[in-house]
C-alpha positions as CSV (number, residue, x, y, z in Angstrom):
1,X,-17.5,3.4,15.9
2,X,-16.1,0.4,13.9
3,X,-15.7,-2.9,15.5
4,X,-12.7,-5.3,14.7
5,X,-13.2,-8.6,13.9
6,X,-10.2,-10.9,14.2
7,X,-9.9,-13.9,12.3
8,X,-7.7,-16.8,13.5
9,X,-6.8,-20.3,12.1
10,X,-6.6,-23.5,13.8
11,X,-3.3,-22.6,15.4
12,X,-4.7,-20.3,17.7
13,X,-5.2,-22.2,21.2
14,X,-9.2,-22.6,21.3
15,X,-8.6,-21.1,24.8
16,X,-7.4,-17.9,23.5
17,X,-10.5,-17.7,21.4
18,X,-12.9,-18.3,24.0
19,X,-11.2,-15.6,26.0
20,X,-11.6,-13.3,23.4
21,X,-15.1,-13.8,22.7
22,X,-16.2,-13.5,26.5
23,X,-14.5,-10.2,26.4
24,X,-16.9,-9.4,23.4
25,X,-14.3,-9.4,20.8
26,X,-15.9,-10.9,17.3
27,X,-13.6,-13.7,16.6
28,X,-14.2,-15.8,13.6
29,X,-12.0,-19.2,13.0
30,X,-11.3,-20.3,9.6
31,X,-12.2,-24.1,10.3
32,X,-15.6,-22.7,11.6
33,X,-16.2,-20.5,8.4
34,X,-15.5,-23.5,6.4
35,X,-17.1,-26.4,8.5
36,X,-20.4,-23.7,7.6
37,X,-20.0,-23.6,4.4
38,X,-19.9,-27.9,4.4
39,X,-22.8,-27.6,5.6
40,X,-24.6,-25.6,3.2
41,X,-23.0,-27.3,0.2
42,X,-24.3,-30.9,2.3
43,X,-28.1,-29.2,2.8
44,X,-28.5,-27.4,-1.1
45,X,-28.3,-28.5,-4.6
46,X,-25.7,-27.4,-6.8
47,X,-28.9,-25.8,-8.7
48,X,-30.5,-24.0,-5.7
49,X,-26.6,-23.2,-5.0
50,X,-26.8,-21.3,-8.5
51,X,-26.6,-17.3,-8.4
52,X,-26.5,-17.2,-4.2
53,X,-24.5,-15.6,-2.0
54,X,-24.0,-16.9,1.7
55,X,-22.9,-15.1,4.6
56,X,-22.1,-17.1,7.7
């Protein structure tokens, strides 16, 4: 069986995610998903960036 995965933004209360994920929902938040990819673009090169694909 499929999962669903909800994605949120920052105006869902941080409380209502936590709930969520307790409950064993996958809940992903765009700030997270971008505050990953910061880091990665922070870590890598813009040549060892070249031709990859990252999945956070």
């Amino acid at each position: 069986m499929a999962r669903i995965r909800f994605y949120t933004d920052e105006q869902v209360a941080r409380a209502v995610v936590t709930g969520l994920r307790r409950r064993g929902v996958d809940v992903l938040v765009v700030g997270e998903i971008i505050r990953g990819l910061m880091v990665i673009h922070e870590v890598l090169e813009a040549d060892e960036m070249a031709g990859r694909v990252e999945y956070l």
